[in-house]
C-alpha positions in Angstrom: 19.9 53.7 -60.6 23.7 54.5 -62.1 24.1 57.8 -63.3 26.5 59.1 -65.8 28.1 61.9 -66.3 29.8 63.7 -69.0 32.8 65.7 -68.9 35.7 67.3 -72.0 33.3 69.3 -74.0 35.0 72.8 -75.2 35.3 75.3 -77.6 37.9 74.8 -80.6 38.8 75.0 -84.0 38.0 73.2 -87.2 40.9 70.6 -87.0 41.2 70.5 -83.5 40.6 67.3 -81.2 38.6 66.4 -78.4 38.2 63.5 -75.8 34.8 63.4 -74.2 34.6 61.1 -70.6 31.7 59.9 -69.2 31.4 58.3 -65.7 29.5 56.0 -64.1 28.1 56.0 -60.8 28.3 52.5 -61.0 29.1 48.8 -63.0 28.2 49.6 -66.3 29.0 45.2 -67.4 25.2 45.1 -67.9 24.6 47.4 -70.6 24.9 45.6 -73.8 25.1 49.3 -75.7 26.7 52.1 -74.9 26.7 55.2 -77.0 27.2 59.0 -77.3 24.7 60.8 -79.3 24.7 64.6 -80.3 21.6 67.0 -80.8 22.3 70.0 -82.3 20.8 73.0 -81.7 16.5 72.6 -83.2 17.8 69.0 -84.1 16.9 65.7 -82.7 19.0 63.9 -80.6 21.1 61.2 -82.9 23.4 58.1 -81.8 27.0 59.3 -83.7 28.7 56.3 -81.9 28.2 52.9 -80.1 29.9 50.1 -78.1 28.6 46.5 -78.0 29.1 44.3 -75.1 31.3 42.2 -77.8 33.6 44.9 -78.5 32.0 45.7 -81.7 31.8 49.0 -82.5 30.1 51.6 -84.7 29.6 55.3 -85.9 27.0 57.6 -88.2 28.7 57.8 -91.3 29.6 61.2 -91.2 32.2 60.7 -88.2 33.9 57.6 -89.6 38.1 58.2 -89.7 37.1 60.9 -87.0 35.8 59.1 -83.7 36.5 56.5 -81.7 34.4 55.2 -79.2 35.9 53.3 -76.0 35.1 51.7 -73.2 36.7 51.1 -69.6 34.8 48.9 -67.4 37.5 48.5 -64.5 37.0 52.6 -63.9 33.4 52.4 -65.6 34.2 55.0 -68.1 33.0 55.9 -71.8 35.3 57.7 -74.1 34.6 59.5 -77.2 37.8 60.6 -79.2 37.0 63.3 -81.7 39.5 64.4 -84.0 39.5 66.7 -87.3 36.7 68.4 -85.6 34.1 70.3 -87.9 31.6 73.1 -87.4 28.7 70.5 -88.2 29.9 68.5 -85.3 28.7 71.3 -83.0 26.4 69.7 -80.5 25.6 68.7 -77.3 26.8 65.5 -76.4 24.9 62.9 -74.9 26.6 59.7 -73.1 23.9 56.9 -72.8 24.1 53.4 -71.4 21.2 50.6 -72.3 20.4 46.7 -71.7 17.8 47.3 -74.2 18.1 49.0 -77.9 16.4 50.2 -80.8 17.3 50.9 -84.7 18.3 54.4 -86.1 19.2 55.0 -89.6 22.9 56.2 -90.8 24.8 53.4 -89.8 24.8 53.1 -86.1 21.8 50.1 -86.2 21.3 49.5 -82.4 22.0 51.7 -79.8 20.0 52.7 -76.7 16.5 54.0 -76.7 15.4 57.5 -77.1 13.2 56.9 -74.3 14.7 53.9 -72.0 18.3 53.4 -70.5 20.5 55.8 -68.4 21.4 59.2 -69.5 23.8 61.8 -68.5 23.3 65.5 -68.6 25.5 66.1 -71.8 28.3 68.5 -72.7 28.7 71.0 -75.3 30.8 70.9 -78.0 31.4 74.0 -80.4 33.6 74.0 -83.3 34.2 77.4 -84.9 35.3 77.5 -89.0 
């Protein structure tokens, strides 16, 4: 089983930028999605970005112009680029890596299931005003 783990989260300000890593234990070519999702404190756990094994790419409408999402198969790493940080995008962050999907609302589409697919611990992000 490859396990991920996610790394970068921080304290900052409104404006400031963050790069959130997340290893794998292993080869992460299988996984057709990859993703970071958020949950926010008493909020559900939401895909804000994913990676297709295409290249293809998407985000939640809210962090469009903000984040980019990349992936580095060679050192089996998933980036998440967050600049112009807001206090709404105070979370913890989830990394997630999936052969198999499901639909979510706000623009993402696909990314990995809720309840299927490999998970890593998460890191916290806090953006103060």
């Amino acid at each position: 089983q490859v396990k991920l783990a996610e790394s970068g989260g921080g304290s900052v300000q409104s404006g400031e930028s963050l790069r959130l890593s997340c290893v794998a234990s292993s080869y992460i070519h299988k996984y057709n999605i990859m993703a970071w999702f958020r949950q926010g404190a008493g909020e559900q756990r939401v895909p804000v970005a994913a990676i297709y094994q295409d290249g293809s790419r998407k985000y939640v409408d809210s962090v469009k112009g903000r984040f980019t999402i990349s992936r580095d198969n060679a050192t089996r790493t998933l980036y998440l680029q967050m600049n112009n940080l807001k206090p709404e995008d105070t979370a913890i962050y989830f990394c997630a890596a999936d052969e198999g999907s499901q639909w979510y609302r706000g623009g993402i589409d696909w990314a990995p299931r809720l309840n299927g697919g490999v998970w890593g611990q998460g890191t916290q992000v806090s953006v103060a005003s």
